[in-house]
C-alpha positions as CSV (number, residue, x, y, z in Angstrom):
1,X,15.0,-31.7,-34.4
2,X,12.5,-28.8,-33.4
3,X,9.5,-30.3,-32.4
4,X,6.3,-28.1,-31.3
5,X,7.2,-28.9,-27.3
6,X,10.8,-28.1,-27.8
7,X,9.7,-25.1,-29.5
8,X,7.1,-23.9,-26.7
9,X,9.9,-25.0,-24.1
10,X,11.6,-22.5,-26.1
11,X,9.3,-19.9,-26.3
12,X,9.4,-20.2,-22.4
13,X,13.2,-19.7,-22.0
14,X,12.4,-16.6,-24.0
15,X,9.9,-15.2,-21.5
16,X,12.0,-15.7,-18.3
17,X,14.9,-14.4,-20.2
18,X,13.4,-11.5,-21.1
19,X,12.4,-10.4,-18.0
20,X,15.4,-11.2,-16.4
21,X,17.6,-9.0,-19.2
22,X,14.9,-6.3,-18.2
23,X,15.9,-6.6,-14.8
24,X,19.7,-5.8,-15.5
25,X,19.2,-3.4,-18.5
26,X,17.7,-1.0,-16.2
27,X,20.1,-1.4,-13.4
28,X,22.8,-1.0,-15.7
29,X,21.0,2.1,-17.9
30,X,20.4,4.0,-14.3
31,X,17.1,3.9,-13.4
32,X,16.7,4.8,-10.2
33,X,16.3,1.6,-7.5
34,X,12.6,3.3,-6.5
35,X,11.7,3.1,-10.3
36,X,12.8,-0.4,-10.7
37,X,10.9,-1.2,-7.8
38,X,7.5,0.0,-8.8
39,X,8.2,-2.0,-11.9
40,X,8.5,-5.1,-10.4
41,X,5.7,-4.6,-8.0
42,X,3.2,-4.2,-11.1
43,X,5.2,-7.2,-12.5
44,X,4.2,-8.8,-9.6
45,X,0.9,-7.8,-8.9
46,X,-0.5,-8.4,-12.5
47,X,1.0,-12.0,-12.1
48,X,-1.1,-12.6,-8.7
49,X,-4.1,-11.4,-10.4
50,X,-3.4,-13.6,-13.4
51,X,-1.5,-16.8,-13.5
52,X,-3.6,-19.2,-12.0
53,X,-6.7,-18.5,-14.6
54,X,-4.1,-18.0,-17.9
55,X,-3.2,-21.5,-16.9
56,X,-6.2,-22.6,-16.3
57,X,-7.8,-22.0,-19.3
58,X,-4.6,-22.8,-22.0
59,X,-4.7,-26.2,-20.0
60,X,-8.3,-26.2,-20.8
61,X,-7.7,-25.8,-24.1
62,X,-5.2,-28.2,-24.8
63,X,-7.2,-30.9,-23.7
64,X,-10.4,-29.9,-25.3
65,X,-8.9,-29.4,-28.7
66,X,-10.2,-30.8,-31.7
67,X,-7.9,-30.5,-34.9
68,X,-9.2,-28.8,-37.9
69,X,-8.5,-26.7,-40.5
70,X,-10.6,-23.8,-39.2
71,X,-11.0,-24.6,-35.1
72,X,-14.0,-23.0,-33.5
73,X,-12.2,-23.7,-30.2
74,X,-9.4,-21.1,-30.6
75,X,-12.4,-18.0,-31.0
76,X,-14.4,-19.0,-28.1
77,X,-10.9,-19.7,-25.7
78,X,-9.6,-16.1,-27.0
79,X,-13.6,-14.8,-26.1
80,X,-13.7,-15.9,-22.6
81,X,-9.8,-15.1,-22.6
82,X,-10.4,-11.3,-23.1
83,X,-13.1,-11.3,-21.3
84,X,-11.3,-12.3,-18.4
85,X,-8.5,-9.7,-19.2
86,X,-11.3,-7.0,-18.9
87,X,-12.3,-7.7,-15.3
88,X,-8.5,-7.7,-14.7
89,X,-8.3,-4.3,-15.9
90,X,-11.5,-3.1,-14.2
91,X,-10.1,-4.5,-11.1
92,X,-6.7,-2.4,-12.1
93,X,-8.6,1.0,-12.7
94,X,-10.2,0.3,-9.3
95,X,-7.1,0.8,-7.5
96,X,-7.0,4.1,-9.3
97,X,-10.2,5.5,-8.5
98,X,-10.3,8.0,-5.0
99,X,-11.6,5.8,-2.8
100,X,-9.1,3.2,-3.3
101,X,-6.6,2.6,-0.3
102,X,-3.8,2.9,-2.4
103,X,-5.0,7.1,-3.9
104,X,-2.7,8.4,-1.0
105,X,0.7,7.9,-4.1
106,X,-0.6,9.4,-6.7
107,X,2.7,8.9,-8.2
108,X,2.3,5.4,-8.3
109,X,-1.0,5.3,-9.1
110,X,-0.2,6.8,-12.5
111,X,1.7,3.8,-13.5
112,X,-0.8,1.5,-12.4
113,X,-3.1,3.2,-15.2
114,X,-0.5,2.6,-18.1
115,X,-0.1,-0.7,-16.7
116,X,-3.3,-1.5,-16.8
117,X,-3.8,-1.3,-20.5
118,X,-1.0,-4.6,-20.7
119,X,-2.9,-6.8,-18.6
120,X,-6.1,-5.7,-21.1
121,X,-4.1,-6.8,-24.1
122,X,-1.5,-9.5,-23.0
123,X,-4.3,-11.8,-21.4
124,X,-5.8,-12.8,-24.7
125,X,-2.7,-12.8,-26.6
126,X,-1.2,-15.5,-24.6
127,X,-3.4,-17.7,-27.0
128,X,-1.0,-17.3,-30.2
129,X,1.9,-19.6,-28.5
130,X,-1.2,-22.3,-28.1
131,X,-2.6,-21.8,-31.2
132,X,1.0,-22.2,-33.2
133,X,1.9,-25.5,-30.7
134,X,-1.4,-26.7,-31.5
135,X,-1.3,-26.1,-35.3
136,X,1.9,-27.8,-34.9
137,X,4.0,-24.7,-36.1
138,X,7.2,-25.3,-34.6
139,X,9.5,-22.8,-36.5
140,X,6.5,-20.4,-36.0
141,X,6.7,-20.8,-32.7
142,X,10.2,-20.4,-32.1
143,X,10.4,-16.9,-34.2
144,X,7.4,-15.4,-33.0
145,X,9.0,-15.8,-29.5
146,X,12.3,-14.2,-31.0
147,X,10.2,-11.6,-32.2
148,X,7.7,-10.9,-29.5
149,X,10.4,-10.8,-26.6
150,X,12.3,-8.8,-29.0
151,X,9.8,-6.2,-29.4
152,X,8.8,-6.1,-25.9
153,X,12.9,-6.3,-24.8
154,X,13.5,-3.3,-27.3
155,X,10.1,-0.9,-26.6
156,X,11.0,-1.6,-22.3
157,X,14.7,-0.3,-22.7
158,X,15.2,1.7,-25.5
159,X,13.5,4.8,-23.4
160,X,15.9,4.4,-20.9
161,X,19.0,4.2,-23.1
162,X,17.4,7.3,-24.6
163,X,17.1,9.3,-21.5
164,X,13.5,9.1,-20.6
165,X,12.1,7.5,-17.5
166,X,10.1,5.0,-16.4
167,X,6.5,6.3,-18.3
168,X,8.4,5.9,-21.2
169,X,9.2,2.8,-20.5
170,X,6.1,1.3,-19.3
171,X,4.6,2.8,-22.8
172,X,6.8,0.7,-24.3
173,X,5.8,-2.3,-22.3
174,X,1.7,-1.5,-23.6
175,X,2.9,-1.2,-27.0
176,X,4.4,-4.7,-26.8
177,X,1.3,-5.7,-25.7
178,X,-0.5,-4.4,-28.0
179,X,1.8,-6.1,-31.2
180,X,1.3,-9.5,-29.0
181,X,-2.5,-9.1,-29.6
182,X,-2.2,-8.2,-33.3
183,X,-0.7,-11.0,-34.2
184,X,-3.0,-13.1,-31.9
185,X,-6.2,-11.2,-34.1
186,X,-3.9,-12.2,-37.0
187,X,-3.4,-16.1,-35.7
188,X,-7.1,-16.4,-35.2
189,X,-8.1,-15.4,-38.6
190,X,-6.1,-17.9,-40.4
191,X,-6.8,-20.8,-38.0
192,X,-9.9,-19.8,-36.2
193,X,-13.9,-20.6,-37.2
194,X,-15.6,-17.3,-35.9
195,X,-18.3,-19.1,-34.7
196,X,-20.1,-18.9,-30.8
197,X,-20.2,-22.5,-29.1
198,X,-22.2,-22.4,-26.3
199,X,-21.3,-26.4,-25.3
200,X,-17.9,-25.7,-25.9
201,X,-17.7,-22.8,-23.8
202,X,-19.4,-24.7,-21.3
203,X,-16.8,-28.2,-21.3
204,X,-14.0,-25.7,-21.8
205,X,-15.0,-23.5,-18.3
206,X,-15.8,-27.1,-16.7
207,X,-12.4,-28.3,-17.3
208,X,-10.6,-25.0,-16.3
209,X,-12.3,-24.4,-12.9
210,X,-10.4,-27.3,-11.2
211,X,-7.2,-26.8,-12.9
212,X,-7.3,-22.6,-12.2
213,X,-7.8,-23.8,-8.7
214,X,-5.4,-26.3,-8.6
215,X,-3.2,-23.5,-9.9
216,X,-3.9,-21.1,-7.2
217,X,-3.4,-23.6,-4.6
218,X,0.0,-24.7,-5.8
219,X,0.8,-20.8,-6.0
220,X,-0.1,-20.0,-2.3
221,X,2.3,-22.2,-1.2
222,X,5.1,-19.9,-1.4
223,X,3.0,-16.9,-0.1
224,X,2.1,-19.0,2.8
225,X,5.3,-19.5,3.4
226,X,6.4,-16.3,3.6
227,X,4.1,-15.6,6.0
228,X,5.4,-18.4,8.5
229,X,8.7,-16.7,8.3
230,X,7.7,-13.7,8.8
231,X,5.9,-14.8,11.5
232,X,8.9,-16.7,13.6
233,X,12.0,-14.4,12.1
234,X,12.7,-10.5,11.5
235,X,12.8,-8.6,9.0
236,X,16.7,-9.8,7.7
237,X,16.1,-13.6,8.1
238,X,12.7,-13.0,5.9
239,X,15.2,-11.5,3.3
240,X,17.7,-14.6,3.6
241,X,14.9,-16.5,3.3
242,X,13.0,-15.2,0.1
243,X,16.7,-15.2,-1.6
244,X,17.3,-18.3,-1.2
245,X,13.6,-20.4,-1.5
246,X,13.8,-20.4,-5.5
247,X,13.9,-22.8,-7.4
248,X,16.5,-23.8,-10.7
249,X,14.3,-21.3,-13.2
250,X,14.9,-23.6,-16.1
251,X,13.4,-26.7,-14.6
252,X,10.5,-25.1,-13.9
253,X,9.5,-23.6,-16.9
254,X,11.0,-26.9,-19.3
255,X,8.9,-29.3,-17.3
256,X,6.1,-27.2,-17.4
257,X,6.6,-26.3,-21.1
258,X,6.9,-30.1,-21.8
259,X,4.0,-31.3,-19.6
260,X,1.5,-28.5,-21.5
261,X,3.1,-29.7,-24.9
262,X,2.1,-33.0,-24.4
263,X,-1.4,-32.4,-22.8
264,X,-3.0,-32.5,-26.8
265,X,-1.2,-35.6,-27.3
266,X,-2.4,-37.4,-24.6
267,X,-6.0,-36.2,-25.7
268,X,-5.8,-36.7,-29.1
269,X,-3.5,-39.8,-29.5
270,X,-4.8,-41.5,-25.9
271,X,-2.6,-42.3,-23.1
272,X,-0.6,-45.8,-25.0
273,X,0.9,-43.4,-27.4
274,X,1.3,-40.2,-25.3
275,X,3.4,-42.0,-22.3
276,X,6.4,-43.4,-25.1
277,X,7.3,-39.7,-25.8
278,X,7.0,-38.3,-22.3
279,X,9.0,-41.5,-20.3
280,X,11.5,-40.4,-23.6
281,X,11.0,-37.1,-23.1
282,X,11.5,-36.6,-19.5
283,X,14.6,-38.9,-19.4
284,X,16.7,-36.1,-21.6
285,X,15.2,-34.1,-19.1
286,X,16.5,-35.9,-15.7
287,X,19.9,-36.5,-17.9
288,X,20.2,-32.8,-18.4
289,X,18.9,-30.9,-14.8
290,X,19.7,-33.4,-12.4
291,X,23.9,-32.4,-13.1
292,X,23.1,-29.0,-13.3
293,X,21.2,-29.0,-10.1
294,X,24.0,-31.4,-8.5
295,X,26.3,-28.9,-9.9
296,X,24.8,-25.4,-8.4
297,X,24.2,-27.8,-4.9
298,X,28.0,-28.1,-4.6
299,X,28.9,-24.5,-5.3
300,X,25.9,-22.6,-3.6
301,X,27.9,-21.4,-0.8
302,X,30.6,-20.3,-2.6
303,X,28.1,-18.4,-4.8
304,X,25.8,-16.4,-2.5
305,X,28.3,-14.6,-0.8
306,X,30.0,-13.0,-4.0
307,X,26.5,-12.5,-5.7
308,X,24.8,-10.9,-3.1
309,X,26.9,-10.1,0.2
310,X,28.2,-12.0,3.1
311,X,24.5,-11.5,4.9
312,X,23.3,-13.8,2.5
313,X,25.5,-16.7,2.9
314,X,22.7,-18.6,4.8
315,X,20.2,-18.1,1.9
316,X,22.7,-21.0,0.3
317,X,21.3,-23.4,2.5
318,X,17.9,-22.5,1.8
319,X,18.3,-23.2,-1.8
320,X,19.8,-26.4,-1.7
321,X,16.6,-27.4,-0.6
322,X,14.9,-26.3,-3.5
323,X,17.2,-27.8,-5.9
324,X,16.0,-31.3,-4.5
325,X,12.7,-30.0,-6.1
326,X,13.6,-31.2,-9.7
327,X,13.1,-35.0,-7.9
328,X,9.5,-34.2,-8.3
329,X,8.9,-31.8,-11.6
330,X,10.2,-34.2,-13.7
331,X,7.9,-36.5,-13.6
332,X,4.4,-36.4,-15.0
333,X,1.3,-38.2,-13.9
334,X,-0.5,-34.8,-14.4
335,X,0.4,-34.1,-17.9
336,X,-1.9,-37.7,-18.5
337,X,-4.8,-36.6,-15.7
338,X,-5.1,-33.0,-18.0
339,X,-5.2,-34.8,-21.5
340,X,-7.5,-36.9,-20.1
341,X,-9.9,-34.4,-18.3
342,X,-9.5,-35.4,-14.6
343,X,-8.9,-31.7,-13.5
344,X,-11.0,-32.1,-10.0
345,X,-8.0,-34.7,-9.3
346,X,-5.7,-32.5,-10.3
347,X,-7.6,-30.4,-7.7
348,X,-8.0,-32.1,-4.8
349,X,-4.2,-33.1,-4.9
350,X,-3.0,-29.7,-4.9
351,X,-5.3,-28.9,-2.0
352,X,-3.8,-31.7,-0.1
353,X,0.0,-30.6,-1.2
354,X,-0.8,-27.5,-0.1
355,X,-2.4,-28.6,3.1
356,X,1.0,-30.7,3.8
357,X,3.1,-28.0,3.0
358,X,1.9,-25.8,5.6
359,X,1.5,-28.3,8.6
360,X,5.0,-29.6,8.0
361,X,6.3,-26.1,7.5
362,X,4.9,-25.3,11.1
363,X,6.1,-28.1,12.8
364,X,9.7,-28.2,11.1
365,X,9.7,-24.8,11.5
366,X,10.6,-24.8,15.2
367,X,13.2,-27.7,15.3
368,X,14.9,-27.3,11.8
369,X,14.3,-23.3,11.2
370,X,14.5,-21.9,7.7
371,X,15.5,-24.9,6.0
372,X,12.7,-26.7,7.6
373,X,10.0,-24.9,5.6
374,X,12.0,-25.5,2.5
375,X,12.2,-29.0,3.3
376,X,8.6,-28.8,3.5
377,X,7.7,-27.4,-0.1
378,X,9.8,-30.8,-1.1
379,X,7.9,-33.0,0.6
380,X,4.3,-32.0,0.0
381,X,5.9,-31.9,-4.3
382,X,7.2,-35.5,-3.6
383,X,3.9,-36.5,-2.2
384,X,1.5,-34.4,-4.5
385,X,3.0,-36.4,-7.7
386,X,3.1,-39.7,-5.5
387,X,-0.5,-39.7,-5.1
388,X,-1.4,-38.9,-8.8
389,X,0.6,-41.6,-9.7
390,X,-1.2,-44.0,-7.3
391,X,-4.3,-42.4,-8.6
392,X,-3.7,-43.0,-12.3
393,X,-2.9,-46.5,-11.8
394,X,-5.9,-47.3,-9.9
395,X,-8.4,-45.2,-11.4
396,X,-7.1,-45.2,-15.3
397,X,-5.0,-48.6,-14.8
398,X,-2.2,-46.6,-16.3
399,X,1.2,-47.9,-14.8
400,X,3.8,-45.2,-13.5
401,X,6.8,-47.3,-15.3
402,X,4.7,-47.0,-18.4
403,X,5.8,-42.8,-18.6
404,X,8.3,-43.0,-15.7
405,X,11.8,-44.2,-16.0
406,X,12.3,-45.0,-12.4
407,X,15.8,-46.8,-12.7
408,X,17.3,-43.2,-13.7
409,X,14.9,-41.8,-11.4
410,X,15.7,-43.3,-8.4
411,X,19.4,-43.3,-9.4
412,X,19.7,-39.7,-9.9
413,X,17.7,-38.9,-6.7
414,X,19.9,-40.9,-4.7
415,X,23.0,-39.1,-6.2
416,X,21.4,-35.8,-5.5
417,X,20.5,-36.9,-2.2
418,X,24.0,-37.9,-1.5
419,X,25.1,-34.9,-3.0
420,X,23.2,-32.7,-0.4
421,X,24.3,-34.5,2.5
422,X,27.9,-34.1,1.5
423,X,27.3,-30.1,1.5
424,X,25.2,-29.8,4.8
């Protein structure tokens, strides 16, 4: 059955797939390797400058919403939404201007002008996926993603195919944009109130603050990271590194897609209702990633060597680490602390996650080397959902086996444990 969480989980599939098709479209079409490149470094850059406050604020808004027929909260989030988005592209035509420290590659600095003009319209139109999950739109959802990924799949790759270059190309990638916030306009004026709320504004910014920090702080993780690599290896072992420290995409965006799905249940339905669906929820999950991750663990080091080349063989070991991540991301204490508005705990954990992160990175770094700081990033996830469990029970009286099914749980973390062990 498509439910609106199946169908944002969806959605997200779409997104990473989409981007990842990019990837080999233009590889395989013949752009050149320095095009590509500047691609992915806007990519890149834009998503520094903007993922922590996009998720923020939808967070925001999923616990702060009120369901109506006309919902004032979806034309306030979408004001302070673009208005965000416009700082983001002031800060973009900064880099342009003649004094920036990038004006020496002009070149380059022509793309981050077109580029600049997505980040203006794709900030706000991340509100239509919200909007249709929260109007409980599920097929909506689900072809809208078809359509919106297939628009922006199409306008990034047909100029290649065609014989143009990358300006073309990054055209197309505005123009996608562009359709994404047309449809948004066209969301808000069959859902939206157009009415200014001052108060709403104001509990909406209160509750984003800590989560866009809490965001941030769970991001710099991996930055920081790469840094103490950098710092104790060369160049190549930086490389083995960075290929290796990722994570099993799909977990990643699922959980999340299913923790933010369920952060207006938990608001609107309280906390005895919400926790039947996700301990339900996040069992299919466990039953469907913890195989699959068992499964990549055992043929990792077959793997790298034919993907990449026989210099990355070691980056196997790296990621075998990170698979033991999905021991922490599904399960979901903070899913309940959003719907219920505790974002400064939310906060305060991910500041001490990241804290852990880093001192254990630093002092497994010199006994344990690369794997060491991977091992570290598994910890401080194991810990940071440890502690908001400990912190719902004693502060909301929720109990963890209330939303957790620990018997799987435990049983599937001891397999994968075991399952680790056998390939070290």
């Amino acid at each position: 059955m498509l439910t609106p969480v199946r169908s944002l989980q969806f959605f997200q599939v779409l997104r990473f797939a989409t981007f990842f098709l990019t990837g080999i479209l233009f590889t395989k079409l013949g752009l050149s390797t320095y095009e590509i490149g500047i691609y992915e470094a806007l990519l890149f850059l834009g998503s520094v400058l903007s993922f922590f406050w996009l998720s923020g604020l939808t967070q925001s808004l999923l616990a702060n919403y009120e369901p109506k027929e006309k919902s004032k909260e979806f034309f306030n989030a979408f004001l302070v939404l673009s208005g965000i988005s416009v700082l983001v592209f002031i800060a973009f035509r900064l880099l342009i201007t003649p004094y920036s420290f990038m004006a020496n590659n002009p070149e380059v600095l022509y793309f981050y002008g077109t580029f600049s003009f997505y980040l203006l319209f794709i900030g706000p139109s991340f509100l239509a996926e919200y909007i249709l999950l929260l109007k409980e739109k599920s097929k909506g959802l689900a072809v809208y993603g078809i359509v919106a990924f297939g628009i922006q799949l199409a306008a990034v790759a047909a100029p290649i195919a065609l014989g143009y270059g990358l300006d073309e190309a990054m055209y197309g990638l505005v123009l996608s944009s562009v359709v994404r916030f047309v449809i948004t306009i066209g969301l808000l004026i069959k859902y939206a109130e157009f009415k200014l709320d001052g108060n709403f504004i104001q509990q909406f910014l209160i509750t984003a603050g800590p989560l866009m920090a809490a965001t941030l702080l769970s991001g710099s993780a991996e930055y920081l990271d790469g840094f103490i690599v950098s710092k104790y290896f060369d160049e190549g072992t930086f490389a083995v590194y960075r290929y290796g420290a990722k994570e099993f995409p799909l977990v990643l965006l699922l959980a999340n897609a299913f923790s933010n799905g369920m952060v207006p249940k938990v608001a609107q339905l309280g906390v005895s209702e919400a926790v039947k669906t996700i301990k339900a929820e996040s069992l299919k999950l466990m039953h469907l990633f913890f195989p699959i991750s068992i499964g990549f663990m055992l043929v990792s080091e077959w793997i790298y060597p034919r993907l990449f080349n026989a210099d990355f063989a070691d980056s196997a070991a790296v990621f075998n680490v990170y698979l033991l991540l999905v021991v922490s991301r599904l399960v979901f204490p903070q899913t309940l602390l959003i719907g219920l508005k505790k974002a400064k705990t939310i906060m305060l954990v991910a500041g001490l996650e990241l804290a852990v992160n880093f001192g254990l990175s630093i002092l497994f770094v010199h006994q344990f080397g690369l794997v060491g700081i991977a091992f570290a990033t598994v910890i401080a996830s194991v810990l940071d959902k440890l502690v908001l469990m400990f912190w719902l029970k004693s502060s909301e009286g929720v109990s963890p086996t209330s939303y957790w099914p620990w018997k799987w749980h435990l049983g599937y973390s001891v397999v994968i444990g075991l399952a680790y062990w056998f390939v070290s």
